[in-house]
C-alpha positions in Angstrom: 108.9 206.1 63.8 112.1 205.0 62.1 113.4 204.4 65.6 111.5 202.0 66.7 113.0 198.2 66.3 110.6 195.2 65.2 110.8 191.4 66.4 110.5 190.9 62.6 111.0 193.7 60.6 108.6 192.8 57.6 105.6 191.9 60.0 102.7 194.5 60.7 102.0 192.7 63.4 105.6 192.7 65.1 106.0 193.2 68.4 108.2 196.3 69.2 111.9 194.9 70.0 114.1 196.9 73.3 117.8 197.0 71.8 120.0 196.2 74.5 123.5 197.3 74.6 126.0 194.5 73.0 128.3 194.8 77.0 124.3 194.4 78.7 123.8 191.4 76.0 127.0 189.1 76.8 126.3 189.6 80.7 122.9 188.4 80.3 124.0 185.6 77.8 126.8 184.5 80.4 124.9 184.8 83.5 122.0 183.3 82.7 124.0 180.4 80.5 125.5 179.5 83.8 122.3 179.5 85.9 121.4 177.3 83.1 124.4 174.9 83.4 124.3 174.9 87.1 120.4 173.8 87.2 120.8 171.0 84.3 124.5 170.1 85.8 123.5 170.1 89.8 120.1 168.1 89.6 121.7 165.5 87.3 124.1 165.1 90.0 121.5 164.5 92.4 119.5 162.1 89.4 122.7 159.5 88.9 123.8 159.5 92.5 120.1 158.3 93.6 119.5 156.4 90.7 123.1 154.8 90.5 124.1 153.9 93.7 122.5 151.1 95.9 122.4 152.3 99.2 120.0 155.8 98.5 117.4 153.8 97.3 115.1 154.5 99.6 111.4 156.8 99.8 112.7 159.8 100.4 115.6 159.5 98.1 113.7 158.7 95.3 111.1 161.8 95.9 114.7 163.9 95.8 115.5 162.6 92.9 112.0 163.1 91.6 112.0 166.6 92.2 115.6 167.0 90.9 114.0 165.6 87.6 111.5 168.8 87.4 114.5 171.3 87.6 116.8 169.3 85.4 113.5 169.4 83.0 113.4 173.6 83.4 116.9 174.1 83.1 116.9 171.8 79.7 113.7 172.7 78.2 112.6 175.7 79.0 115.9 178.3 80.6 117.5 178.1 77.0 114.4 179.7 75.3 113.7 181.9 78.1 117.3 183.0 77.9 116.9 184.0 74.4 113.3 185.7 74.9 114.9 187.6 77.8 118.1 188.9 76.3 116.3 189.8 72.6 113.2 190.7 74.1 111.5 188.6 71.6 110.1 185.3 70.9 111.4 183.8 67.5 110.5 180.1 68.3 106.6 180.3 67.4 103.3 180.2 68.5 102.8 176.7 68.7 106.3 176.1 71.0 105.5 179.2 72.6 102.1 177.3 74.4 103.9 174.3 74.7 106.8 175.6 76.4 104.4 177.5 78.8 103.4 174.3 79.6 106.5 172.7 80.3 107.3 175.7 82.7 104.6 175.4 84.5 104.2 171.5 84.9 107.7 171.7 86.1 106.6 174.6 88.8 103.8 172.7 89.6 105.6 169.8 90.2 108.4 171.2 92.3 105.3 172.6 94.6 103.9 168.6 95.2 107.2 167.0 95.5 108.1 169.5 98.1 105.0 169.2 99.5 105.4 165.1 100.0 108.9 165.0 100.9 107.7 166.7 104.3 104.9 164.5 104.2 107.6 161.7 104.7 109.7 163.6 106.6 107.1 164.4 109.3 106.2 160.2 109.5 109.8 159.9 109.9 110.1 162.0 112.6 107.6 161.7 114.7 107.1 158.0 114.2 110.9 156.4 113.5 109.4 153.3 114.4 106.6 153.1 112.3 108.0 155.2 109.2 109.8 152.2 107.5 106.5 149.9 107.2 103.8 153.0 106.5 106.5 155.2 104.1 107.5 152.4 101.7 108.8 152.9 98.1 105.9 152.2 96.1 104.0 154.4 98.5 107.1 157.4 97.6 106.3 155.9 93.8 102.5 156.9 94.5 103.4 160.5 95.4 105.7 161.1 92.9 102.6 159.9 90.2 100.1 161.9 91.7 102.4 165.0 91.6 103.2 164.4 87.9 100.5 163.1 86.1 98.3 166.6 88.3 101.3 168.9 87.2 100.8 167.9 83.4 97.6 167.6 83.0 96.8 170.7 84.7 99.2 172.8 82.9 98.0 171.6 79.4 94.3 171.5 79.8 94.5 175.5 80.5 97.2 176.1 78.1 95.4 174.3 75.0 91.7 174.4 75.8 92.1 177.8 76.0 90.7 178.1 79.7 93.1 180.8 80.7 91.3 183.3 78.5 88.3 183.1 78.8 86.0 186.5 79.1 89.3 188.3 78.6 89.6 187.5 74.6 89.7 191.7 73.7 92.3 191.9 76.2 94.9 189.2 74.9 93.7 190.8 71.4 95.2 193.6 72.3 98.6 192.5 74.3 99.3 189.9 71.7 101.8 190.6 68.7 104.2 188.4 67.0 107.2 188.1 68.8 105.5 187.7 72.2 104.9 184.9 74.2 103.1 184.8 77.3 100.5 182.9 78.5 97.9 185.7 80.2 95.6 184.1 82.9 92.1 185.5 83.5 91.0 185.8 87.3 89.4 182.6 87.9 92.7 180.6 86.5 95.3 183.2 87.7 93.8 182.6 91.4 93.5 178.5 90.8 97.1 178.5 89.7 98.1 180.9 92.9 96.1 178.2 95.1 98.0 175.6 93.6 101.1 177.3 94.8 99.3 178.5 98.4 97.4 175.1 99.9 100.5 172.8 98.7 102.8 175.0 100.5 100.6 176.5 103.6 100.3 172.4 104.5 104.2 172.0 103.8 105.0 174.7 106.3 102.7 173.4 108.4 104.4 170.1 108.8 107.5 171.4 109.3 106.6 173.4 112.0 105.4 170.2 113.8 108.5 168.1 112.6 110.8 170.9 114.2 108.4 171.0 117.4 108.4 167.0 117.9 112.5 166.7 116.9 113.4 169.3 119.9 111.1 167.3 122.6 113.0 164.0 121.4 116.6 166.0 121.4 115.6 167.0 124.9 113.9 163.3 125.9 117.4 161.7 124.6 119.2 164.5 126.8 117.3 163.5 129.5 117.8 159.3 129.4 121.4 159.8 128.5 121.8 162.0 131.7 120.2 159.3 133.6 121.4 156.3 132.5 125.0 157.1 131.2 124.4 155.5 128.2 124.9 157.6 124.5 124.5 156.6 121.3 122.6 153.9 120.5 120.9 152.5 117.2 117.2 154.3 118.3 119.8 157.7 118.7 121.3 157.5 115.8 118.2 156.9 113.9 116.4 160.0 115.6 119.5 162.3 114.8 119.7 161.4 111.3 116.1 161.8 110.6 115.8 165.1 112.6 118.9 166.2 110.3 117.5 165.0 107.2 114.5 166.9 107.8 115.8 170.3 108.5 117.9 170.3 105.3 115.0 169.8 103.3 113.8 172.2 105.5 115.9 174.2 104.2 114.9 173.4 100.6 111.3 174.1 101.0 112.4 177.7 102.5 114.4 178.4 99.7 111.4 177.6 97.3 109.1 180.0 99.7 111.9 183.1 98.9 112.0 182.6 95.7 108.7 181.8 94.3 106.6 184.1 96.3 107.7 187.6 94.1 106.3 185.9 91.2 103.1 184.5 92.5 101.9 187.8 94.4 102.7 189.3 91.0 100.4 186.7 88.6 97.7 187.6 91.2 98.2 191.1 91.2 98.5 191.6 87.9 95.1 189.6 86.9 93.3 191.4 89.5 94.7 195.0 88.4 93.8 194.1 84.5 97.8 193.2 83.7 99.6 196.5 84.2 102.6 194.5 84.9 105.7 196.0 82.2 107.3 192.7 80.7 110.6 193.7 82.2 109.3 193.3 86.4 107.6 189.9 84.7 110.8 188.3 83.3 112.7 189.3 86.4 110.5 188.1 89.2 110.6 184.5 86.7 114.1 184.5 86.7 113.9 184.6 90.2 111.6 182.2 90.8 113.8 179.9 88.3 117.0 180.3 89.9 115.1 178.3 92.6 116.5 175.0 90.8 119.7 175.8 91.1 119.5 176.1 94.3 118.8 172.3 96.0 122.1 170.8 94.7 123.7 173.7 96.0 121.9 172.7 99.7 122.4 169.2 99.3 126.1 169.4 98.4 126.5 171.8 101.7 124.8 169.3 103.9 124.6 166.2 102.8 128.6 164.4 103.3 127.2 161.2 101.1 126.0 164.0 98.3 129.2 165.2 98.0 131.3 161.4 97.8 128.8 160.5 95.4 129.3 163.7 93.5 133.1 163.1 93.4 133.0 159.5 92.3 130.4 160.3 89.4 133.1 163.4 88.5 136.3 161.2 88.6 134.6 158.3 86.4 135.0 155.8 89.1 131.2 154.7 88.4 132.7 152.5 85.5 134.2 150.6 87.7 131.3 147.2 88.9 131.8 147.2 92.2 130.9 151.0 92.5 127.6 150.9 92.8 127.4 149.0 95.9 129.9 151.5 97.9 129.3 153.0 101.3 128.4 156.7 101.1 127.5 157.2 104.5 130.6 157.8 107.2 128.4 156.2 110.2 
């Protein structure tokens, strides 16, 4: 058919090309080049303003900045290819970037899931023991669980990728879907439910402990209620301390929400679509992914809404002022 459009034109083997109108094109180019920006620009934000200035240096800081490093890694190294794969509806970069850049994507999903998962870790110690928190959550305790969450997120992702573990008992299949022009990694059942897993236990325990961090931070809003009633007395340092940890942990609340929204379409669809023998069209596929990746855009974007010392930090990184020595030692926070 002298209609039909080839990913390479010379190729028997060529995956079928969809020609997109030019006006479709450019809105795809410049919408998702600005998701692109946003993720790469917003969590290297969050990456200098932890790593520069003195006074965030603490555990949960450094497991923001941690997890800011996973979507700054998928907004460098793996939206710009995407972008291209999306809009042409082909793959020219390949076969051998194709896996590896599967890999990336999902080492960076995989780690998002874990950091997310520890930050309420510490947030829970925080709150319901502000006492005890500062000896039991220490840094090279946050520098554990950032470890674990990378070394499991890499080594995971390539192991499947290059062993070739995803395809196993569905080689006829992938014989079939596969062309050149394409890239997608397929999963068979046991991996495609493994991976979900990965995504389900992480997060079931992460909502889990926020549930009991929201239940222990209104009984101590009410206790404080309470003494302050009785004794007349507001604000001191244990107040304070119990305010700004119960705030801390709703905002990354918030966060761990956000990641529930926008990840869920496209792991409900990896498991549907290995259980229903991949009847998925490409188009819902790339969608429900660009969903799930706008996700990293997103916690700059929640951090710079809640966080006051986010947003001083983000100005003084903007206006150059971090040249200046004595920058580094400044006071972010207003109380």
């Amino acid at each position: 058919n002298r209609n039909l459009q080839y990913c390479f034109e010379n190729m028997n083997e060529s995956c079928y090309k969809t020609p997109l109108s030019s006006g479709l094109r450019v809105t795809l180019y410049i919408v998702l080049g600005l998701l692109t920006i946003l993720t790469v620009g917003g969590n290297l934000m969050v990456i200098i303003s932890v790593a520069y200035f003195k006074q965030l240096h603490s555990p949960t800081n450094f497991l923001i900045a941690s997890l800011a490093c996973a979507d700054f890694g998928l907004g460098l190294t793996v939206l710009p290819f995407s972008t291209v794969r999306f809009v042409e509806t082909c793959w020219y970069f390949g076969e051998i970037f194709c896996r590896f850049h599967c890999c990336l994507d999902v080492s960076f999903c995989l780690a998002s899931i874990f950091h997310l998962c520890f930050i309420s870790v510490d947030r829970y110690v925080a709150v319901h023991n502000p006492l005890i928190y500062p000896v039991k959550f220490t840094v090279p305790v946050s520098g554990m669980f950032i470890a674990v969450a990378w070394t499991f997120s890499l080594v995971f992702s390539f192991f499947i990728v290059f062993t070739g573990a995803n395809d196993k008992g569905i080689q006829e299949l992938v014989n079939a879907l596969s062309c050149v022009g394409s890239c997608q990694i397929i999963l068979n059942k046991t991996w495609g439910v493994v991976s979900s897993l990965l995504y389900f236990i992480p997060f079931s325990a992460t909502i889990a402990l926020y549930s009991k961090i929201f239940a222990v931070a209104k009984r101590q809003a009410r206790m404080i209620e309470i003494m302050n009633n009785k004794t007349q007395l507001s604000d001191n340092f244990n107040d304070r301390v119990g305010r700004r940890e119960r705030k801390a942990a709703k905002i990354l609340g918030t966060a761990v929400i956000a990641f529930l929204v926008f990840w869920s379409p496209y792991f409900i669809t990896v498991i549907i679509d290995a259980f229903l023998n991949f009847i998925t069209p490409p188009l819902v596929f790339h969608i429900v992914a660009w969903f799930a990746y706008s996700n990293s855009a997103i916690n700059p974007l929640i951090y710079s809404l809640f966080y006051p010392w986010f947003r001083k930090a983000m100005k003084v990184i903007v206006s150059c002022k971090i040249l200046r020595l004595d920058c580094s030692t400044m006071s972010l926070f207003s109380e």
